[in-house]
SELUM-752388 format. One line per 4 residues: their letters; for each residue z, x, y of N, C-alpha, C. Coordinates in Angstrom, 2 decimals. Atoms other than C-alpha are relative to their C-alpha. Example, Ala and Ser with C-alpha at 12.3 -4.5 7.8 and 13.67 -1.06 7.14 Angstrom:
AS) 0.00,0.89,-1.19,7.80,12.30,-4.50,0.00,0.90,1.20 ~ -0.06,-0.82,-1.19,7.14,13.67,-1.06,0.73,-0.77,1.09
//
This chain:
XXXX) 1.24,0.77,0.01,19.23,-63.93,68.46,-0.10,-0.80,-1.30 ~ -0.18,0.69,1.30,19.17,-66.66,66.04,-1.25,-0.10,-1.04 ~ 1.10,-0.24,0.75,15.72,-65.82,64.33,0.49,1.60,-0.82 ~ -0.35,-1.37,0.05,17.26,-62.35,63.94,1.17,-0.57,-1.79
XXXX) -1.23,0.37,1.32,20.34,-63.89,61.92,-1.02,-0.94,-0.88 ~ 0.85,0.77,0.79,17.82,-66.12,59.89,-0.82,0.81,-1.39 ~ 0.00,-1.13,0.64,16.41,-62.86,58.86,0.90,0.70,-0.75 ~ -0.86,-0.38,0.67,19.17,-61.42,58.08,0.46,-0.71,-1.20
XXXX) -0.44,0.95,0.88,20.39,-64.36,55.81,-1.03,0.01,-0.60 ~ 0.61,-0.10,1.69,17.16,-64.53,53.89,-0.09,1.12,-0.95 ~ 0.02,-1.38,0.64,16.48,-61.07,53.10,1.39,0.61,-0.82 ~ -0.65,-0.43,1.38,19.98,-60.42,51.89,0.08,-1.00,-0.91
XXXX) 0.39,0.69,0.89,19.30,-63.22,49.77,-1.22,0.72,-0.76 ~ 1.54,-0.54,0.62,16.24,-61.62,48.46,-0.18,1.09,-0.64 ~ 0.34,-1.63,0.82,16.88,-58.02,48.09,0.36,0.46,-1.00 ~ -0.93,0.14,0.84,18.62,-58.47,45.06,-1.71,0.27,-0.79
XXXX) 1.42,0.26,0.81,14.69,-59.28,43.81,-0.85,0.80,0.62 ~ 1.05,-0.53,-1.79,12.54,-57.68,47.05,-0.91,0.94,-1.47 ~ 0.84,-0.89,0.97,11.05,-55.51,43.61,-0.55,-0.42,-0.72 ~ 0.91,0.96,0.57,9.79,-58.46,41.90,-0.72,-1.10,0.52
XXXX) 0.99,0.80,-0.62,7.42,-59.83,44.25,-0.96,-0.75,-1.01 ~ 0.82,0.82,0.63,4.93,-62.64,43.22,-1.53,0.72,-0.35 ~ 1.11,-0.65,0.23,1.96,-60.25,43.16,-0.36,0.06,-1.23 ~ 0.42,0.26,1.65,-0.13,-60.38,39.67,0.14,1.62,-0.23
XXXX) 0.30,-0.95,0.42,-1.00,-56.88,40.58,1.11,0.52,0.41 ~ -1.64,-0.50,-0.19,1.93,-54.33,40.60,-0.19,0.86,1.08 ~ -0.74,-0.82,-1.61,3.78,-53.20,43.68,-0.72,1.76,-0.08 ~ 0.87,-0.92,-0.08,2.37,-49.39,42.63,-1.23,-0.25,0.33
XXXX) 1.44,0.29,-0.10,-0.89,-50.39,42.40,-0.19,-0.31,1.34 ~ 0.18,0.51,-1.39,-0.69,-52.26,45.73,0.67,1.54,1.19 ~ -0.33,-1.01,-1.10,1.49,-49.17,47.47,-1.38,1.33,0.01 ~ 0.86,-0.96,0.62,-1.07,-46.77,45.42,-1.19,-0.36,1.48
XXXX) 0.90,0.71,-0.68,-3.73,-48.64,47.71,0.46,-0.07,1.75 ~ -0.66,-0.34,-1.74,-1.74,-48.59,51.00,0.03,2.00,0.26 ~ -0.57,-1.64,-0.25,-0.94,-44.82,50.85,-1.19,0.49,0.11 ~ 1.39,-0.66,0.36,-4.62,-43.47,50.05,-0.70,-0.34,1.96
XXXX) 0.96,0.15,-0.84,-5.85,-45.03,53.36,1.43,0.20,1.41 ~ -0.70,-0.60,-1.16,-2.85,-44.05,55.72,0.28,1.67,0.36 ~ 0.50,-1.87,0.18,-3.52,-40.51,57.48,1.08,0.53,0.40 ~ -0.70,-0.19,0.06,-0.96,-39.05,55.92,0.38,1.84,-0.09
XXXX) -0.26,-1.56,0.06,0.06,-34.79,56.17,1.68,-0.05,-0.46 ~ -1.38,-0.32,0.59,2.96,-32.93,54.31,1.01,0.63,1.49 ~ -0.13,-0.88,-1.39,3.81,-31.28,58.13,0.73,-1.41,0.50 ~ -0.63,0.97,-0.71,4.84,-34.90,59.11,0.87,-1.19,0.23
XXXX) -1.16,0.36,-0.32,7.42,-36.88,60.39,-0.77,-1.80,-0.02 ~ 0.81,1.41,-0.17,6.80,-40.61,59.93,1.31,-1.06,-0.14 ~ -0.68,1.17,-0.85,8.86,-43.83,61.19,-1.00,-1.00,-1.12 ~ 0.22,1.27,0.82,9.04,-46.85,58.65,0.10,-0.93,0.84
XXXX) -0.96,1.09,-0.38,9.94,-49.94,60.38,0.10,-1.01,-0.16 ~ -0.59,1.04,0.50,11.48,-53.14,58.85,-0.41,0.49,-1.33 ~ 0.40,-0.63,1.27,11.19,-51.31,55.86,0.60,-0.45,-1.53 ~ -0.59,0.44,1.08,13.55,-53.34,53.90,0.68,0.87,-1.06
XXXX) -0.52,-0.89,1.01,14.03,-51.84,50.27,-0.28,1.41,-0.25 ~ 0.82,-1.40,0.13,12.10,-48.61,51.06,-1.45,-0.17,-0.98 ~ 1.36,0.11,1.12,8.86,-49.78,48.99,-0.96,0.80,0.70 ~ 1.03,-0.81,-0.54,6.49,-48.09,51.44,0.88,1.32,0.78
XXXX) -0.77,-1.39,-0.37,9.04,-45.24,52.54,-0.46,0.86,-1.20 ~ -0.02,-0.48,1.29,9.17,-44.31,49.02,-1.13,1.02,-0.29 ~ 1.73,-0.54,0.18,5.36,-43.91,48.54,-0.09,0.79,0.62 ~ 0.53,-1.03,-1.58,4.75,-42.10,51.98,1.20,1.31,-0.38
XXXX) -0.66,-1.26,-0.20,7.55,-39.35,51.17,-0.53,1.04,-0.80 ~ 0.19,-1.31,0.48,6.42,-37.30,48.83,-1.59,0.64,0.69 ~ 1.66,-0.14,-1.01,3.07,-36.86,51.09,0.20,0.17,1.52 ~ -0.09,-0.28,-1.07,5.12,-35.98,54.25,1.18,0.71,0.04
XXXX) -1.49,-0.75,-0.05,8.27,-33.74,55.53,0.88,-1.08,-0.04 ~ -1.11,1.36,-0.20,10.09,-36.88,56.51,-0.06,-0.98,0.13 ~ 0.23,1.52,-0.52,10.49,-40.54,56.98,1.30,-0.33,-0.02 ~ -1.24,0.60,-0.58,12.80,-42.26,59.18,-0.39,-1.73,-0.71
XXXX) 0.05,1.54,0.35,13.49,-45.79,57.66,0.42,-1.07,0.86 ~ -0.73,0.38,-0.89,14.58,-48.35,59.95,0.18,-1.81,-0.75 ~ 0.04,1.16,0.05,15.64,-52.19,59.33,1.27,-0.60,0.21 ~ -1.34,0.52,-0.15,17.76,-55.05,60.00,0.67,-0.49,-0.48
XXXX) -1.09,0.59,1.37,19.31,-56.09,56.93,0.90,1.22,-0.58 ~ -0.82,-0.79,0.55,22.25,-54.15,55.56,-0.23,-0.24,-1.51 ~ -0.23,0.25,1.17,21.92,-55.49,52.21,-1.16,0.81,-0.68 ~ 0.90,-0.71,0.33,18.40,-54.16,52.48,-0.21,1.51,-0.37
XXXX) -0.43,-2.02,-0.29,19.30,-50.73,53.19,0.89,0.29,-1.23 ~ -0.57,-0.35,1.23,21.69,-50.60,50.65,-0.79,0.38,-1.70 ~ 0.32,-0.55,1.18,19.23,-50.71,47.77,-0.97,0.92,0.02 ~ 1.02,-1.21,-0.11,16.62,-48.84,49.54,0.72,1.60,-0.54
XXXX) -1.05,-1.49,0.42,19.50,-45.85,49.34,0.19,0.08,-1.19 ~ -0.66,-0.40,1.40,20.42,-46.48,45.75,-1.64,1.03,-0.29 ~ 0.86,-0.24,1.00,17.01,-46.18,44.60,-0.85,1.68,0.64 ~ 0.05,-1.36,-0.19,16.43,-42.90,46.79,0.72,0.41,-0.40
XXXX) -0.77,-0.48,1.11,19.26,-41.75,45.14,-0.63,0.47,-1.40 ~ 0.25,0.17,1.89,18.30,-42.61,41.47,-1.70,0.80,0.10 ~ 1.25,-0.89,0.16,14.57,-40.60,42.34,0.38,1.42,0.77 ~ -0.09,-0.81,-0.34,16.35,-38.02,43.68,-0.70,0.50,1.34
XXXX) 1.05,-0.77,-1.12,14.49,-37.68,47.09,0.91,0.06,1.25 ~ -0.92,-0.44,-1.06,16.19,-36.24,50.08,-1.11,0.53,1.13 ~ 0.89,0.25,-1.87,13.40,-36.82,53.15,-0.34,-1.11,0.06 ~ -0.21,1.14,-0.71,14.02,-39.88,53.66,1.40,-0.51,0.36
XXXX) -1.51,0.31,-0.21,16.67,-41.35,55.80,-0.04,-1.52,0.93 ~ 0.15,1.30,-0.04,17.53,-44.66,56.36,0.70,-0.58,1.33 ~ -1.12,0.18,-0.59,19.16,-46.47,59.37,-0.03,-1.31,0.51 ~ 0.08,1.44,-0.08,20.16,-50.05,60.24,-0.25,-0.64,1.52
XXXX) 0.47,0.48,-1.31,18.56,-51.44,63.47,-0.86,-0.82,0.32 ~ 1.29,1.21,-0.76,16.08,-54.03,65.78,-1.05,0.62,-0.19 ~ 1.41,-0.97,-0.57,12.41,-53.14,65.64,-0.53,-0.55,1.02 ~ 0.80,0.77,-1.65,12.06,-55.15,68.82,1.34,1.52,1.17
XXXX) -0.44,-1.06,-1.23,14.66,-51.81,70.33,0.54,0.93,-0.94 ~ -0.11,-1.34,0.77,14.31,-48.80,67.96,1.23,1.19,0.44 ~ -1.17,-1.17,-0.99,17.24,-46.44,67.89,-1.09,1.40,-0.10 ~ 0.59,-1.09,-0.42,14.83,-43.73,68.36,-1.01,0.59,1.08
XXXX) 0.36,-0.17,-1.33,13.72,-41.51,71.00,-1.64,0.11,0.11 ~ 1.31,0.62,-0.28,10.46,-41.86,72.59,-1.10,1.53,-0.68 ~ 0.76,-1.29,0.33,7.43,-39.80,70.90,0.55,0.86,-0.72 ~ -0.54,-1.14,1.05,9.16,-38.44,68.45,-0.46,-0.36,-1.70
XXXX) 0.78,0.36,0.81,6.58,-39.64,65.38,-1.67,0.24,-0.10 ~ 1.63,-0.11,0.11,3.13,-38.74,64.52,-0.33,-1.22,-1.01 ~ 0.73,1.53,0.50,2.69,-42.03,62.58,1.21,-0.78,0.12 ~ -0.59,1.17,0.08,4.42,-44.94,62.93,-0.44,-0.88,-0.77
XXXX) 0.43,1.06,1.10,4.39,-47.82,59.70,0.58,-1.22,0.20 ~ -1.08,1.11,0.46,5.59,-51.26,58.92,-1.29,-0.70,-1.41 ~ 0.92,0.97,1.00,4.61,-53.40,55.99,0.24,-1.21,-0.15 ~ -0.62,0.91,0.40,4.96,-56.79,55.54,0.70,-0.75,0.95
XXXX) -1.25,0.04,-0.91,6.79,-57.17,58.73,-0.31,-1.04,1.11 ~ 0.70,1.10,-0.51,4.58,-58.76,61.26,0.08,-1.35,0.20 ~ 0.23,1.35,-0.06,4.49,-62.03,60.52,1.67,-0.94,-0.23 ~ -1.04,0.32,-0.10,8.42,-62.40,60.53,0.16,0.23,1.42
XXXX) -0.10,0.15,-1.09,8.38,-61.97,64.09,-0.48,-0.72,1.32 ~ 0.32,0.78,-0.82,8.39,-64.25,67.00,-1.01,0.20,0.96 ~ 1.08,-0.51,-0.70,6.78,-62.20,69.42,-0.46,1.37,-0.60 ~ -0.11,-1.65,0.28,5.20,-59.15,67.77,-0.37,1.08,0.71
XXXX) 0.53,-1.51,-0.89,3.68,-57.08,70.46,1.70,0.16,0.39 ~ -1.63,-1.12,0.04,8.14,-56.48,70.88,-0.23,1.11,-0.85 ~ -0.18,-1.27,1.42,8.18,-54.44,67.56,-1.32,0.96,0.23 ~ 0.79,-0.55,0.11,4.64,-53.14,68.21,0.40,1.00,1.21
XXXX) -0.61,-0.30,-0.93,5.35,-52.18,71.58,1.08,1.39,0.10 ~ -1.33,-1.04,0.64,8.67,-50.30,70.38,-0.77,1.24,-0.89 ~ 0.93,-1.44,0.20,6.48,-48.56,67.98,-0.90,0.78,0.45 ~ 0.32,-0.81,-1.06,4.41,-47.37,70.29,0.82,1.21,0.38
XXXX) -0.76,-1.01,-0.71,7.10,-46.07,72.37,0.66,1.37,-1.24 ~ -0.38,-0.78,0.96,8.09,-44.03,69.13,-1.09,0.81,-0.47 ~ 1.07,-1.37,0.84,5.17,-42.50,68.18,-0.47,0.68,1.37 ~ 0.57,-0.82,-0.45,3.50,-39.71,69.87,-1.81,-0.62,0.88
XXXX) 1.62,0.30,-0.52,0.63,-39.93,72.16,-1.02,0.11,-0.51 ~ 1.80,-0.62,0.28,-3.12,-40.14,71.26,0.65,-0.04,-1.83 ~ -0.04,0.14,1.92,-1.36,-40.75,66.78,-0.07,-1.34,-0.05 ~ 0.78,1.17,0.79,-1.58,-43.12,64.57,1.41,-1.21,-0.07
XXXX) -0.58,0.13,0.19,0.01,-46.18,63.96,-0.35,-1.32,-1.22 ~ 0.40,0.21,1.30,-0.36,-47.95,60.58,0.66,-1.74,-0.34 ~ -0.75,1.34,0.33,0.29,-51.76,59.98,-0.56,-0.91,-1.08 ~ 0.47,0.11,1.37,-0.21,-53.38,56.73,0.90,-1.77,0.14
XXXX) -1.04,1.07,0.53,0.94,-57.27,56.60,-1.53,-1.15,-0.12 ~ 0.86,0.65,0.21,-0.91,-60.51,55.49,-0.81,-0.93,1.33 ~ 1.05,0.34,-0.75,-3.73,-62.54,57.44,-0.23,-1.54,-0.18 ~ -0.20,1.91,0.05,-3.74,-66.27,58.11,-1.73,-0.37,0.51
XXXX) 1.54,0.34,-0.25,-7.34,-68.00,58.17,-0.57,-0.05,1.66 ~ 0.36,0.16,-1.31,-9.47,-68.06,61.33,-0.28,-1.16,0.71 ~ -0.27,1.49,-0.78,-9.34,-72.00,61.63,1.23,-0.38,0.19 ~ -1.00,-0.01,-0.39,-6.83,-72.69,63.33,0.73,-1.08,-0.26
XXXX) -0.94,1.72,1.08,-5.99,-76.55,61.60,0.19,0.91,-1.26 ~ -0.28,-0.25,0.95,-6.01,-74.51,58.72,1.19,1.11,-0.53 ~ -1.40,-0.83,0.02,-3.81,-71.75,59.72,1.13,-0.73,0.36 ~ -1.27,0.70,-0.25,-1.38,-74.10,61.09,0.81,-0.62,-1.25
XXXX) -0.56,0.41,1.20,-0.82,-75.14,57.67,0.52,0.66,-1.01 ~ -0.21,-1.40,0.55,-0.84,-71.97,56.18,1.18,0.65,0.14 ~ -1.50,-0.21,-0.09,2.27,-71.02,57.88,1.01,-0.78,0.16 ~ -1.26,1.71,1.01,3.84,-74.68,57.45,0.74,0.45,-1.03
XXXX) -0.61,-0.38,1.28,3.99,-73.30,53.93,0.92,0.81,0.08 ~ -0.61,-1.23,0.04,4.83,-70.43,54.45,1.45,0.28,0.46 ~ -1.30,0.29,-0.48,8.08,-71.03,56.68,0.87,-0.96,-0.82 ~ -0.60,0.99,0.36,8.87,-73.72,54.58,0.56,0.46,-1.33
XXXX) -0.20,-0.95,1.56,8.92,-71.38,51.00,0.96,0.82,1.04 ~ -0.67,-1.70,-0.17,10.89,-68.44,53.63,0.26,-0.21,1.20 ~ -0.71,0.46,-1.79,12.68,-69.83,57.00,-0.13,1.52,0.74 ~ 0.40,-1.24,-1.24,12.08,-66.18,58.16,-1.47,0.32,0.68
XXXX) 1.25,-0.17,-0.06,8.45,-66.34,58.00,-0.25,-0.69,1.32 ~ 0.41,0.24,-1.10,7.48,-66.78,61.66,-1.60,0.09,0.14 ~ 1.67,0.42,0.17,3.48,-66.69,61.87,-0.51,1.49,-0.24 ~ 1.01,-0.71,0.43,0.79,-65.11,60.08,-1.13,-0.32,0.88
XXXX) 1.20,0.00,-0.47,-1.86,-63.77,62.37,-1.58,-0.19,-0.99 ~ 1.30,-0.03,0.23,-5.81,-64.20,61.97,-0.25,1.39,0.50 ~ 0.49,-1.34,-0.24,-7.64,-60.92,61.94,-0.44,0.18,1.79 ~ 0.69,0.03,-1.14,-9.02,-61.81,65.30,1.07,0.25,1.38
XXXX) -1.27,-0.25,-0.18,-5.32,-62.39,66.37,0.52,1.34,-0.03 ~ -0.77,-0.92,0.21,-3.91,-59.74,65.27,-0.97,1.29,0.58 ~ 0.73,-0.63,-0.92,-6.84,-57.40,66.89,0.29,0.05,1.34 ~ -0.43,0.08,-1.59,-5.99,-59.10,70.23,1.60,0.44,-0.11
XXXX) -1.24,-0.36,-0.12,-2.11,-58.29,69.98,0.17,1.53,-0.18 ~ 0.28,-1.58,-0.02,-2.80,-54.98,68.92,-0.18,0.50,1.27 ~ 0.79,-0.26,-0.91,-5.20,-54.08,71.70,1.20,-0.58,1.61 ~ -0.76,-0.03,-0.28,-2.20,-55.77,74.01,0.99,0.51,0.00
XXXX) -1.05,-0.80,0.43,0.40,-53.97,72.70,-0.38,1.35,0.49 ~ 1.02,-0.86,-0.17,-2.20,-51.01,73.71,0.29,0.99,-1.26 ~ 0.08,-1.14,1.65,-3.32,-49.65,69.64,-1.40,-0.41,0.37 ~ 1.80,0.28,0.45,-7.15,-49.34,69.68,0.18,0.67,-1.57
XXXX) -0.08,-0.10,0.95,-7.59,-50.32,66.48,-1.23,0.92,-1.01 ~ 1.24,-0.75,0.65,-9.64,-47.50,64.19,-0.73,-0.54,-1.48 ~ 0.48,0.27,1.56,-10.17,-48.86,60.77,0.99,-1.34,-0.51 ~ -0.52,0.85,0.57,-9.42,-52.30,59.28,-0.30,-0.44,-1.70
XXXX) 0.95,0.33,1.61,-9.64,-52.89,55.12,1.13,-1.39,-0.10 ~ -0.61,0.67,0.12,-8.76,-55.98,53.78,0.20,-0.43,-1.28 ~ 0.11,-0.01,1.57,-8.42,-57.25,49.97,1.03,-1.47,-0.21 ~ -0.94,0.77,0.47,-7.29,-60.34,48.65,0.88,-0.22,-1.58
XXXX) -0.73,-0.08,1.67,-4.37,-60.51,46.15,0.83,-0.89,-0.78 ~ -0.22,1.18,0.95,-3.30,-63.00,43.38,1.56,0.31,0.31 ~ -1.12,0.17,-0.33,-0.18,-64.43,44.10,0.73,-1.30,-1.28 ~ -0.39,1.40,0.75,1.87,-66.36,40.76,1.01,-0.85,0.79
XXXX) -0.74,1.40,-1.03,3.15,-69.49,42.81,1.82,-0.08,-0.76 ~ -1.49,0.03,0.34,6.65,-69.39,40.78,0.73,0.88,0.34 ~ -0.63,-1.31,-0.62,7.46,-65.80,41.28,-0.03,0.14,1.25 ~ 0.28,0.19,-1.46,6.49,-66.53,44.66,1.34,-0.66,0.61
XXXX) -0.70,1.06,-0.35,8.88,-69.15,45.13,1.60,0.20,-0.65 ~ -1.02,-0.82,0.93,11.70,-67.17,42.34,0.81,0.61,1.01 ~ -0.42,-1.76,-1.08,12.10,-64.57,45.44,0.69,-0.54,0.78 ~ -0.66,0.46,-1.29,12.92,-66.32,48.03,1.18,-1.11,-0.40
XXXX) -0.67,0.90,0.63,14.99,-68.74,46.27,0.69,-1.52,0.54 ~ 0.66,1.13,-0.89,13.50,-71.71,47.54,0.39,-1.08,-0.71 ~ -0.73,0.85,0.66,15.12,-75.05,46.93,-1.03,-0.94,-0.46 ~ 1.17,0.45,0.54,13.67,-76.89,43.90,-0.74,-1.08,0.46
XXXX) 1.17,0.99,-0.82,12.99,-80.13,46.04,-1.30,0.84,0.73 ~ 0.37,-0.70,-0.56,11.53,-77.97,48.13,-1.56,0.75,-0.67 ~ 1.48,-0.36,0.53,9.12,-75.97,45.70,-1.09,-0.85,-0.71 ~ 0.44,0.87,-0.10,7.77,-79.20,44.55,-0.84,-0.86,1.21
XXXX) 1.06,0.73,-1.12,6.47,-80.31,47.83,-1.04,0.97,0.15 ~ 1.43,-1.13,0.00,4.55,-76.73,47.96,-0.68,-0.39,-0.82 ~ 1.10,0.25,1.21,3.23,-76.76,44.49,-0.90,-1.43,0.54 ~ 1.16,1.03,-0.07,2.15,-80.70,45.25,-1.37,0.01,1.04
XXXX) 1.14,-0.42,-0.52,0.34,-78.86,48.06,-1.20,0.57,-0.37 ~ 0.90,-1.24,0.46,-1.36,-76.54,46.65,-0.98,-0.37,-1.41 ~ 0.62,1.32,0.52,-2.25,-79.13,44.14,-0.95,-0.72,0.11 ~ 1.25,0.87,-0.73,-3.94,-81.29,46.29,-0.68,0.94,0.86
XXXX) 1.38,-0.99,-0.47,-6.00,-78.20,47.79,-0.89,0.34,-1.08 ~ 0.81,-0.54,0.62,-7.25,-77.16,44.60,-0.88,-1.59,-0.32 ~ 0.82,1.91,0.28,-8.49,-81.41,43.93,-0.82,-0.32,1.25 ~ 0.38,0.14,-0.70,-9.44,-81.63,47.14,-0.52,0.66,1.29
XXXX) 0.34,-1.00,-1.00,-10.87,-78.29,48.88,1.01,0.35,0.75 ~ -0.55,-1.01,-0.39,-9.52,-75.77,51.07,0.61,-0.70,1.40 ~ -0.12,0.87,-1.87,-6.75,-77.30,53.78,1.07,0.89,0.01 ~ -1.18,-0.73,-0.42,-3.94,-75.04,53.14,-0.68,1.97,0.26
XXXX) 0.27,-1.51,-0.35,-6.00,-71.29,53.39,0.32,0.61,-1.14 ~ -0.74,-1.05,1.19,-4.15,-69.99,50.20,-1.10,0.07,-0.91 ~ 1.58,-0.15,0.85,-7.48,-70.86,47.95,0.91,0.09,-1.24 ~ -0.64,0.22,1.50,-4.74,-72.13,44.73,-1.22,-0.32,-0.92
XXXX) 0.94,0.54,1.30,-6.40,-72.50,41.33,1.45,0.17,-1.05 ~ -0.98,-0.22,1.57,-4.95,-72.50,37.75,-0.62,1.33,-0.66 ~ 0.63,-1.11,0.73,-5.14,-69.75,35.52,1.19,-0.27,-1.47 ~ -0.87,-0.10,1.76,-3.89,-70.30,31.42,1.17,-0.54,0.43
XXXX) -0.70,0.74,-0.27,-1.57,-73.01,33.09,1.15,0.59,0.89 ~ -0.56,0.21,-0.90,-0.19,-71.35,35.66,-0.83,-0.28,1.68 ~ 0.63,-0.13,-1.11,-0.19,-71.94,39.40,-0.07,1.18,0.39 ~ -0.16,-0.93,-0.80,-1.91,-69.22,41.60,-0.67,-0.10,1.36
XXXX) 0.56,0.36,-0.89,-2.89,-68.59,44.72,-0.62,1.52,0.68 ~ 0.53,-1.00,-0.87,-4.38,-66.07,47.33,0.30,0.31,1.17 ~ -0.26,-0.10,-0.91,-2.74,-63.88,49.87,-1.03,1.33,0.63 ~ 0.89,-1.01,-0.34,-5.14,-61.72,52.47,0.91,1.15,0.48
XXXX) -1.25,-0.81,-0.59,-3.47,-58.46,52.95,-0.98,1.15,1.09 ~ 0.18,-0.43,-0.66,-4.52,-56.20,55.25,0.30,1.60,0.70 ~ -0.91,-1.27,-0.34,-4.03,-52.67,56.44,-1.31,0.76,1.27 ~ 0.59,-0.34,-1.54,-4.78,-51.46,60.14,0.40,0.89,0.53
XXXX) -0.09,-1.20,-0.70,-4.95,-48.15,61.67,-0.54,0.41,0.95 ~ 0.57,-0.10,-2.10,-5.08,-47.68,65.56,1.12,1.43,0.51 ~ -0.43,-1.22,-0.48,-4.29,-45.07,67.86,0.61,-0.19,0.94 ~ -0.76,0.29,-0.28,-1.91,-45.02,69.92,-0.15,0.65,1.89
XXXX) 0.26,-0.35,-0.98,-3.02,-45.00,73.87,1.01,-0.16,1.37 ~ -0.82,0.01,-1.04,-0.29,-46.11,75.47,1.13,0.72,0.00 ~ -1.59,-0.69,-0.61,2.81,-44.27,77.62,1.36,-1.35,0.15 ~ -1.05,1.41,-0.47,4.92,-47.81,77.52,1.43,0.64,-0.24
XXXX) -1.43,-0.39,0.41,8.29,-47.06,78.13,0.94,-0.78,-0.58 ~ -0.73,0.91,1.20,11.23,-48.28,75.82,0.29,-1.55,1.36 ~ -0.72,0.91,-0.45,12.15,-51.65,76.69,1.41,-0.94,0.90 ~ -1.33,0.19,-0.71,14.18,-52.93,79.36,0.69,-0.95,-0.59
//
């Protein structure tokens, strides 16, 4: 699938960095904040998926028996393993696969996660779907990725950028969106928090290693939003001369009502 290999090609481009995201505030702080509100027990078995470098595996292990990691970058997986290694933790295990056809068997998870993941996918009720079929009846399943505005000229622009900084970036839902796909996918959703977080526009653009023509036409975006009101959704300003901007992140916990079987 050629969105699949697209993925693949940015991310191992990326994971080299995937630990120095553009965030002002630090990756703890932000996992610190994911973990507290996912209902998490030491008794349980929990399913990452597109988990990349292990950033939210990591967190979630010492607060459960196990976590299965899953993703489709090899390059990714590779440093997720070093750095379980180098902390010494041995319940988590990692393995390289689709999250649109999970190598794992059905109902065998009391939570199912992803972070971040969402909005790299074409269709996401696939991957949701899949997780479903992986978690356990009547549990939880935990999704944490960012949130594209609820006008829809404005989201269309929103992920202009966004694909255009990160050819994997396929669309960022609206809360309203991403409610209805849920609720399709069948997750009645229990609890939604949301928080917006400062994003420095270089480190942003550092990661993905976005070509400099290229980050020049963003910045001049983001430019002419802060001169001329809100058309791209990101809500840029300056701060002590740099650019920043604003991503909505999101973290959603639904229950898990459907029997869907794995994917034909």
């Amino acid at each position: 699938m050629k969105h699949n290999r697209i993925i693949r090609r940015e991310f191992s481009k990326q994971a080299p960095k995937f630990g120095e995201a553009g965030y002002t505030l630090s990756s703890q702080d932000l996992l610190d904040w994911i973990v507290d509100r996912l209902p998490l027990d030491q008794g349980d078995q929990v399913l990452d998926v597109a988990a990349g470098t292990g950033h939210l595996s990591l967190a979630i292990a010492p607060h459960v028996r196990k976590v299965f990691a899953v993703d489709i970058t090899r390059e990714m997986l590779t440093f997720a393993r070093q750095e379980t290694a180098r902390r010494n933790l041995d319940n988590i295990s990692f393995a390289e696969g689709n999250a649109e056809r999970l190598p794992y068997r059905a109902d065998g998870f009391v939570l199912v996660v992803s972070r971040l993941a969402i909005h790299h996918f074409r269709k996401p009720v696939l991957p949701l779907r899949e997780m479903i079929r992986a978690c356990k009846p009547d549990h939880r399943i935990g999704i944490i990725d960012l949130l594209a505005p609820e006008d829809e000229r404005i989201a269309e622009t929103y992920n202009d950028l966004e694909r255009l900084r990160d050819p994997s970036h396929s669309l960022a839902l609206s809360k309203l969106q991403m409610e209805r796909v849920l609720a399709e996918a069948g997750i009645v959703v229990e609890s939604i928090e949301t928080r917006d977080i400062e994003v420095d526009f270089q480190r942003w653009v550092q990661l993905t290693g976005t070509q400099p023509e290229t980050v020049e036409v963003l910045k001049q975006e983001l430019m002419n939003d802060i001169h001329q009101g809100s058309r791209t959704g990101m809500r840029p300003f300056m701060e002590n001369g740099s650019l920043k901007f604003l991503h909505v992140w999101s973290i959603i916990v639904g229950r898990n009502i459907s029997n869907t079987n794995p994917i034909a």
